[in-house]
C-alpha positions as a printed Julia matrix, in Angstrom:
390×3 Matrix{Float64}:
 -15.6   -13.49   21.83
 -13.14  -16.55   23.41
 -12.75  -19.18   21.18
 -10.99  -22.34   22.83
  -9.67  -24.04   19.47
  -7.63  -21.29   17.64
  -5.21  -23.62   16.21
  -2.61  -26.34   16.98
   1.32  -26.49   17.84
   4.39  -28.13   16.51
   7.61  -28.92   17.73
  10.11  -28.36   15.47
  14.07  -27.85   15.2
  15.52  -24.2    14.17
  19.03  -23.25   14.24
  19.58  -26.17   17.38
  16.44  -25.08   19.38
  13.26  -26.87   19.9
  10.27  -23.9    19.12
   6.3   -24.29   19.45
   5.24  -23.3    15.63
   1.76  -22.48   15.42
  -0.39  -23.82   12.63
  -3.78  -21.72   13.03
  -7.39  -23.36   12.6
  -8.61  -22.67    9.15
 -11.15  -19.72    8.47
 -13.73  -19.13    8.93
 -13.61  -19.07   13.06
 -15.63  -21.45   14.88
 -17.94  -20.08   16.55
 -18.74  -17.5    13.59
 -17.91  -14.07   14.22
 -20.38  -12.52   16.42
 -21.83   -9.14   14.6
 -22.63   -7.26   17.44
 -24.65   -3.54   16.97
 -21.91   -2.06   18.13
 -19.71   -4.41   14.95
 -22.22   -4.12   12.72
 -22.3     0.23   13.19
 -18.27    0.04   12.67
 -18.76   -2.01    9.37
 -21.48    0.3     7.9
 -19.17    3.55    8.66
 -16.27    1.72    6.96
 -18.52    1.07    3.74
 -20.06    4.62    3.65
 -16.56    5.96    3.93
 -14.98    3.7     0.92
 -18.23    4.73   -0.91
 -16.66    7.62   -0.48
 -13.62    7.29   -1.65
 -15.06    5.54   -4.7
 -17.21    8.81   -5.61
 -13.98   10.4    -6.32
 -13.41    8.48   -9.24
 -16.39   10.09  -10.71
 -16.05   13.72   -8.83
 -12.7    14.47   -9.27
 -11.2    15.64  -12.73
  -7.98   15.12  -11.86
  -8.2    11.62  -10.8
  -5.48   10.42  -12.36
  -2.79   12.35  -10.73
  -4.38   11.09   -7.6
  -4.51    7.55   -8.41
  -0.75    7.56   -9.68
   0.33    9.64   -6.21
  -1.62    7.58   -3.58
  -0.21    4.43   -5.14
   2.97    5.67   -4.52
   2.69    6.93   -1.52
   1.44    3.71   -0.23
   4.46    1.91   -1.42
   6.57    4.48    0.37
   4.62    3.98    3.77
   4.41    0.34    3.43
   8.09    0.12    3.24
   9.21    2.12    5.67
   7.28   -0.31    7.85
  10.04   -2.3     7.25
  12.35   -0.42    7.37
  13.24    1.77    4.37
  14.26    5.64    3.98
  13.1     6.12    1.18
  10.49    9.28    0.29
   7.98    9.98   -2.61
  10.14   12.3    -4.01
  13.03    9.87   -4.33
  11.01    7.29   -5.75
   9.38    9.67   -8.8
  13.13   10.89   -9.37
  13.95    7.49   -9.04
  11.2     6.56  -11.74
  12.32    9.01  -14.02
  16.35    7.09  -14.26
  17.02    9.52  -12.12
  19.54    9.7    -8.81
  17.88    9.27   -5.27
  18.7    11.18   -2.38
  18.38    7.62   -0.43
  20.72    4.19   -0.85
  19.26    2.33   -3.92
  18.23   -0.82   -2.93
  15.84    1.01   -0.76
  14.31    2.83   -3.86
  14.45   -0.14   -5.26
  12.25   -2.08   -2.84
   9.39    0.86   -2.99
   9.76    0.84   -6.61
   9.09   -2.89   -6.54
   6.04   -2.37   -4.33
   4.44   -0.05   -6.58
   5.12   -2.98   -9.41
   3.52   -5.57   -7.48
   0.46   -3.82   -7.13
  -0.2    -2.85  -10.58
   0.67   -6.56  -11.64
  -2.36   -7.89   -9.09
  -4.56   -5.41  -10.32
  -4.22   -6.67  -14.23
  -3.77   -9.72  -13.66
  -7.15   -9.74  -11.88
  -8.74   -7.14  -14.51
  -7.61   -9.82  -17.4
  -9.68  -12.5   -15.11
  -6.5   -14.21  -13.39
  -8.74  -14.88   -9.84
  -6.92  -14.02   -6.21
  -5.45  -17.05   -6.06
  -2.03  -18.87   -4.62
  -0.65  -18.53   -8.53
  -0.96  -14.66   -8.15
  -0.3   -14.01   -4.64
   3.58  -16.42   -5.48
   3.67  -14.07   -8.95
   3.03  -11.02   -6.8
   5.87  -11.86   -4.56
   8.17  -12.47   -7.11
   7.98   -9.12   -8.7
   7.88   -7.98   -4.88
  11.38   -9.31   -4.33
  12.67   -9.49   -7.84
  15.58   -6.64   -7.21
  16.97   -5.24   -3.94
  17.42   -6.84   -0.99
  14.91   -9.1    -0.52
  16.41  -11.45   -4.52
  17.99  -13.64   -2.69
  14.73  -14.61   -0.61
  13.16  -16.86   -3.09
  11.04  -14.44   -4.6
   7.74  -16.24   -5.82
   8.25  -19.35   -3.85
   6.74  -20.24   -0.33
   9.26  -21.0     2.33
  11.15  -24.48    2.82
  12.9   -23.45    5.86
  11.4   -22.22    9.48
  10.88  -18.24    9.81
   9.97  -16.76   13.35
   9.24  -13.31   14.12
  10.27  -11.19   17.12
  13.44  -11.93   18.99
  16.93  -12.47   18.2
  16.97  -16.08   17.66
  13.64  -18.77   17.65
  14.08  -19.86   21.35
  12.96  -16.16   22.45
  10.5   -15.72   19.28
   7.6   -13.52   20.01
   6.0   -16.22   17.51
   7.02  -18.58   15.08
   4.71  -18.93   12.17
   3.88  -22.95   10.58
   6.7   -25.15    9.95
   7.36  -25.28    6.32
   6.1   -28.66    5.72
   2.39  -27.06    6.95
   2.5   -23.85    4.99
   1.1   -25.35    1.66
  -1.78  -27.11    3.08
  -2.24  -23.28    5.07
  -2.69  -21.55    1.9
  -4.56  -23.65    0.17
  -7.4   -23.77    2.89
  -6.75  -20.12    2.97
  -7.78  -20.04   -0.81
 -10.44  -22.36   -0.66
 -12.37  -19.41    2.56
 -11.28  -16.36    0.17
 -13.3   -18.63   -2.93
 -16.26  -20.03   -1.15
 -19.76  -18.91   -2.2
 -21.36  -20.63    0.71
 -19.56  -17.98    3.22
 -22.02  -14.82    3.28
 -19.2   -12.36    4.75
 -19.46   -8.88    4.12
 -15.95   -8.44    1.73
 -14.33   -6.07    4.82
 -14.68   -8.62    7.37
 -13.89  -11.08    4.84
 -10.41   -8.85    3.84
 -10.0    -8.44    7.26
  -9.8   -12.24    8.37
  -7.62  -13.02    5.41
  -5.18  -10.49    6.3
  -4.62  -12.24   10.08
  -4.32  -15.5     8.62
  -1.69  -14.83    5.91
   0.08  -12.92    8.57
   0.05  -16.06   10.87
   0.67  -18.11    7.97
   3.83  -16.09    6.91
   4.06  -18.2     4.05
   7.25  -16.29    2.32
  10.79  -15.72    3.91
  11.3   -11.89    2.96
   8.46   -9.73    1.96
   4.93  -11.03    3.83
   3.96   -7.96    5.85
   3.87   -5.66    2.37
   2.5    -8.19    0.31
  -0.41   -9.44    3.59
  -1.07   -5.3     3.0
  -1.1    -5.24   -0.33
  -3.77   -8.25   -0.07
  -6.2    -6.32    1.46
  -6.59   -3.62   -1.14
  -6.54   -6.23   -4.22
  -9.39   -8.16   -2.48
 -10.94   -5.12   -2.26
 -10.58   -3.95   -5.44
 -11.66   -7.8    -6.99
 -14.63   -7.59   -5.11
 -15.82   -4.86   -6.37
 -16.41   -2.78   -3.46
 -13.36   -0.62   -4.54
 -13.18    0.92   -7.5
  -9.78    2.0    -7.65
  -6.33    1.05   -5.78
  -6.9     4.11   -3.56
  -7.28    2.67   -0.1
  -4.22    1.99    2.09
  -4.06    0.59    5.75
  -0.45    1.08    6.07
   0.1     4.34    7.72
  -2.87    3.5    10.29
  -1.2    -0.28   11.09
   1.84    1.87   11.85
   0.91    4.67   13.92
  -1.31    1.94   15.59
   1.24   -0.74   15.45
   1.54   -1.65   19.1
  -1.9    -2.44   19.19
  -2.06   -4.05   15.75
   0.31   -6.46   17.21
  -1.26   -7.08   20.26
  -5.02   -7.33   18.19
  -2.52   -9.96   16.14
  -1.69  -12.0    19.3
  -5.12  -11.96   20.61
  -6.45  -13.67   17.41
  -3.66  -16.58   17.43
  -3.92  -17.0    21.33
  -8.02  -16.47   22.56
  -9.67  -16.19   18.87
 -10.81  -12.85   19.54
 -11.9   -11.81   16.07
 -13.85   -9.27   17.33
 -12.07   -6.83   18.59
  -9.3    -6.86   16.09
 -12.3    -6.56   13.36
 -13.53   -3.12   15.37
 -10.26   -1.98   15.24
  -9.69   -3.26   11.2
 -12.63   -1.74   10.5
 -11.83    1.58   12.04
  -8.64    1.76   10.5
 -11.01    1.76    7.57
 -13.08    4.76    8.01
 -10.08    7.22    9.34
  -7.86    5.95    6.24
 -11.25    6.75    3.84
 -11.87   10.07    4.58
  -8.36   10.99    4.92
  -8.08   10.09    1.57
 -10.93   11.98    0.79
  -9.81   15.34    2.63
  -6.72   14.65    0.86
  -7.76   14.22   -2.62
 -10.04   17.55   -2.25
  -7.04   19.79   -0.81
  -5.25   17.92   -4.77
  -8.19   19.44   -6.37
  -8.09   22.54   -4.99
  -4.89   23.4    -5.43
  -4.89   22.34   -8.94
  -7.82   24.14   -9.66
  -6.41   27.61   -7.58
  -3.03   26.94   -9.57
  -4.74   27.14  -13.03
  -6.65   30.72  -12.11
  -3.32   32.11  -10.85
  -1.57   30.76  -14.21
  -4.33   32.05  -16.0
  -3.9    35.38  -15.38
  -0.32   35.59  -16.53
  -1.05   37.49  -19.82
   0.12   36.44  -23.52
   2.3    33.76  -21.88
  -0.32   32.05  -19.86
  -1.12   29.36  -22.56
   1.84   28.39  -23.15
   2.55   27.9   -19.53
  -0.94   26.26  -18.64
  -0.23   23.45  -21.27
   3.31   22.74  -19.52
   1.39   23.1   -15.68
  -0.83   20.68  -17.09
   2.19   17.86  -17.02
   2.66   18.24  -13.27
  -1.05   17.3   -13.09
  -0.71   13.85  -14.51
   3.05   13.74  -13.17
   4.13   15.69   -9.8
   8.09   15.14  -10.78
   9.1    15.82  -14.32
  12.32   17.69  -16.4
  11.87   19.33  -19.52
  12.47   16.42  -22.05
   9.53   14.84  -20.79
   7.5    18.16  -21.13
   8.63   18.53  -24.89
   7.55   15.17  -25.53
   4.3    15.28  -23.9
   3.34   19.18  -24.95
   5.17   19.39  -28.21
   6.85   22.59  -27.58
   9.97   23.99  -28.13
  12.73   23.16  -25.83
  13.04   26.87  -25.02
   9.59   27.55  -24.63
   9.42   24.92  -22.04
  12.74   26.36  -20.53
  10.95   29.97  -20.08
   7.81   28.67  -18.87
   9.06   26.33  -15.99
  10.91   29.68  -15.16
   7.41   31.0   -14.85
   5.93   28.28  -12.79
   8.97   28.25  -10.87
   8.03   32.44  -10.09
   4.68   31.46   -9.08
   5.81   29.19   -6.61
   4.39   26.71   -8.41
   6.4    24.21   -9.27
  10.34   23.74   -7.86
  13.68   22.55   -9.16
  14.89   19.9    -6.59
  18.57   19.14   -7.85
  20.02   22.0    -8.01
  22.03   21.2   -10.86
  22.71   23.49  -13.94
  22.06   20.6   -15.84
  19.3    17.86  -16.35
  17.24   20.06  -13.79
  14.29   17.62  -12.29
  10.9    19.57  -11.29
   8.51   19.42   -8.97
   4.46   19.99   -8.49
   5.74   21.89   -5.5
   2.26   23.19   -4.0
   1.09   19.13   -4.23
   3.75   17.25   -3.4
   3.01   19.53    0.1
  -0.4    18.39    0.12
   0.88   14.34   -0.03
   3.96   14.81    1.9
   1.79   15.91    5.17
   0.93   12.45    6.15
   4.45   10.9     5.47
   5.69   13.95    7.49
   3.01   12.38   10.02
   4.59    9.07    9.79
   8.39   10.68   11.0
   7.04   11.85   13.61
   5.8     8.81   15.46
């Protein structure tokens, strides 16, 4: 659907150039969003899928490892979006005090990512409500180290920001001047907080997202953290369980399109067809998850019989193996702490695993050896391997 009003422009002064800054309408869109069969099929899919996803919370034994992992491997995905190296495996060794294989501040920025989310997710759990407080105390741990300090983590902009182009006269758009972006977010936290609004919570998440991205309320940091939004609301609501659904790698591999579904909102108000495409990247992203989480399982599970036939030493080994399940990256102090063995007999049994092709050493060092769930870090790595490719 067309909408006429979709917001109004603002002449303002950046860097010597007059710019058109856009200050969108408030949600939700007038007219309301049309829920077409054909919309309301796409949002039913997307909820069956994330119930899903949810049922592996219950299903899977080893949820744990996957919860930790997919976290992670969000953060990774998320920031390569803007333009990080960094991998999964250099942000566990990273986690672990250890030395990346990538420039720092780029570990650094992942590493923050994965920080940010967990601080949403208690601050919500110990009743703090999605609000402008969290979203600023979200950014600040966001930004807090790396590149993006000297951004004024926490704080929304005071200066202009545009996006696209090498200077604001040849912007591809230029978000609300910075005397408008207060009085954005709070009408933008007044729609996410209304109980009059009877919006299933994906369209709902889905609207929100478009308008903090139009908002672009920060200087540094707004694309991971309008991502990151999506999966807290979800999670607050309720309709998520866990933190185990991630848009990222979709957005990217469908980025040219995300930008022109981005465009369309801001310039005709067509809601529509960026929430058929929102809600598609939904679905896919669900039951890849799923797929992925079972392939975890098995291989945990197949990893376990082949350790268990070992003989006398299997034991012994199976209680170290069992590590890798709650950690994929680990060295042998860690192991002695968490298993109580002996040094040695954590020595000869990662010698084992290391024979069955289970687990790997990836330093190469002859000291303070680093080890990895080999067999799953495989399983993880394929869509990251995906993401290279594009």
């Amino acid at each position: 659907m067309k909408r006429e009003h979709t917001g109004d422009y603002e002449i303002t002064a950046v860097a010597g150039e007059q710019v058109k800054a856009f200050i969108p309408s408030p949600l939700p869109p007038v007219p309301g969003i049309d829920i077409s069969p054909e919309l309301q099929q796409s949002h039913d899919q997307a909820l069956i899928a994330v119930g899903e996803l949810n049922s592996l919370t219950s299903l899977l034994p080893d949820y744990s490892l996957l919860l930790y992992s997919y976290v992670r491997k969000e953060a990774v995905l998320s920031s390569r979006i803007e333009g990080t190296q960094s991998s999964l495996s250099d942000l566990l060794v990273s986690e672990m005090d250890g030395i990346p294989g990538v420039p720092l501040e780029d570990v650094t920025e992942v590493s923050n990512y994965v920080a940010a989310m967990q601080y949403g997710l208690d601050k919500i759990r110990e009743g703090l409500p999605l609000s402008l407080r969290l979203i600023r105390e979200m950014h600040e741990v966001l930004l807090r180290k790396g590149r993006g300090e000297g951004k004024n983590p926490g704080e929304f902009r005071t200066s202009q920001n545009w996006i696209g182009g090498t200077r604001p006269g040849n912007a591809v758009f230029v978000p609300p001047p910075p005397h408008r972006v207060m009085e954005c977010m709070g009408k933008l936290e007044l729609f996410i907080h209304d109980p009059a609004l009877l919006l299933p919570v994906l369209i709902k998440a889905a609207l929100v997202h478009v308008q903090f991205e139009t908002i672009h309320p920060f200087l540094d940091g707004n694309g991971r953290l309008g991502r990151l939004l999506i999966t807290l609301m979800l999670c607050d609501s309720g309709i998520l369980k866990a933190p185990l659904l991630y848009l990222s790698l979709f957005f990217k591999v469908h980025r040219q399109e995300y930008y022109r579904l981005l465009s369309d909102v801001r310039s005709t108000g067509d809601w529509e067809a960026w929430l058929s495409y929102f809600l598609e990247a939904v679905t896919l992203t669900s039951r890849q998850a799923v797929t992925t989480a079972r392939q975890i399982a098995r291989q945990i599970s197949d990893d376990r019989k082949i350790i268990g036939q070992t003989g006398r030493s299997s034991a012994t080994t199976l209680l170290i193996f069992e590590c890798f399940t709650r950690k994929l990256i680990a060295d042998s102090k860690y192991i002695v702490a968490e298993t109580g063995l002996s040094p040695a007999t954590v020595n000869s049994g990662l010698t084992r695993l290391q024979k069955l092709h289970i687990v790997s050493e990836i330093t190469g060092k002859k000291r303070d050896k680093i080890y990895s769930y080999a067999r799953c870090m495989e399983v993880l790595n394929q869509e990251l391997e995906y993401d290279t490719k594009e």
